[in-house]
C-alpha positions as CSV (number, residue, x, y, z in Angstrom):
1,X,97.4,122.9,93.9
2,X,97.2,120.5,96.4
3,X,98.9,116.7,95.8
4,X,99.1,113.8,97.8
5,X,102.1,112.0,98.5
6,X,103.3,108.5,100.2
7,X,106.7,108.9,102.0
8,X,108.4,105.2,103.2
9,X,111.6,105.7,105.4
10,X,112.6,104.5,108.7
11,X,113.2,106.3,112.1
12,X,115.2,105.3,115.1
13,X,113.4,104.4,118.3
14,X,115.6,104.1,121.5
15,X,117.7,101.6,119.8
16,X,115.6,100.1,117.0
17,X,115.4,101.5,114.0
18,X,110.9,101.6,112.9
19,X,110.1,100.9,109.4
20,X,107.2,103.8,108.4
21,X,104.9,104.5,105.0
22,X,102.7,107.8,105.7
23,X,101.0,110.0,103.4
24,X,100.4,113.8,103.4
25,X,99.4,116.3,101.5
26,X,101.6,119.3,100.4
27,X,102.3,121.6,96.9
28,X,105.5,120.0,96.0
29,X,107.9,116.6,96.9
30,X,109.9,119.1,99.3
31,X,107.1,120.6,101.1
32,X,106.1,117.2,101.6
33,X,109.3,115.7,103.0
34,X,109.3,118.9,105.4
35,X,105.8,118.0,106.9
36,X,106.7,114.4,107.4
37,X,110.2,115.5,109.2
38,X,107.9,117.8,111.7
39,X,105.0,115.6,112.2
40,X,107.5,112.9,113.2
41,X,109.0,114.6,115.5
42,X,106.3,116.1,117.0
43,X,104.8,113.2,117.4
44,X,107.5,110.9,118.5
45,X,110.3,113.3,119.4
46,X,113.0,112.0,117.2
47,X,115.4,114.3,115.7
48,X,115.9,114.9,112.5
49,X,118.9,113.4,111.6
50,X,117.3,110.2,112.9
51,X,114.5,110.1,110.4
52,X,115.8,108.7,106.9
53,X,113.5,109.4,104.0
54,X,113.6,106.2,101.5
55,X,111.2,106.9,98.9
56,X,108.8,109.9,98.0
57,X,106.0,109.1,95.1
58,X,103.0,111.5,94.4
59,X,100.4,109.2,94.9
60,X,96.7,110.0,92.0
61,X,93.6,110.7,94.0
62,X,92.0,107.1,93.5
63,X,95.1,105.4,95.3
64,X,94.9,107.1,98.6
65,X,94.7,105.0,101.2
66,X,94.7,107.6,103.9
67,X,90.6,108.0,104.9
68,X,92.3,111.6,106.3
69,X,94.0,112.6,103.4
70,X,91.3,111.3,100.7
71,X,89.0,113.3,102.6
72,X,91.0,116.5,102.7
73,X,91.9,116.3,99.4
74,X,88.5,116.4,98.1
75,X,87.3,119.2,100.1
């Protein structure tokens, strides 16, 4: 079953540290933190161990904010 999730954290970027709040969709709170840590780093290269996970809160269908992930989760 598919479930949304918001993930807040904050990344380091050269020598700043970047507040983020993205949502994803994924079966369980792990799965979830796992996508984030490989989008992220796909997407702006940053290792791992420089991505620190704050908060991870399975967010109901009529709260997404997401137009990506309210669409996929109603497919």
């Amino acid at each position: 079953m598919k479930k949304a999730y918001k993930i807040n954290g904050k990344f380091l970027m050269g020598e700043d540290w970047q507040y983020f709040t993205k949502e994803v969709i994924a079966p369980n709170e792990k799965k979830a933190m796992e996508i984030l840590l490989s989008d992220m780093g796909s997407k702006h290269r940053v290792k791992r161990r420089n991505i620190h996970i704050k908060e991870v809160v399975e967010v109901p269908s009529d709260q997404i904010e997401s137009p990506v992930v309210k669409y996929l989760m109603e497919k």
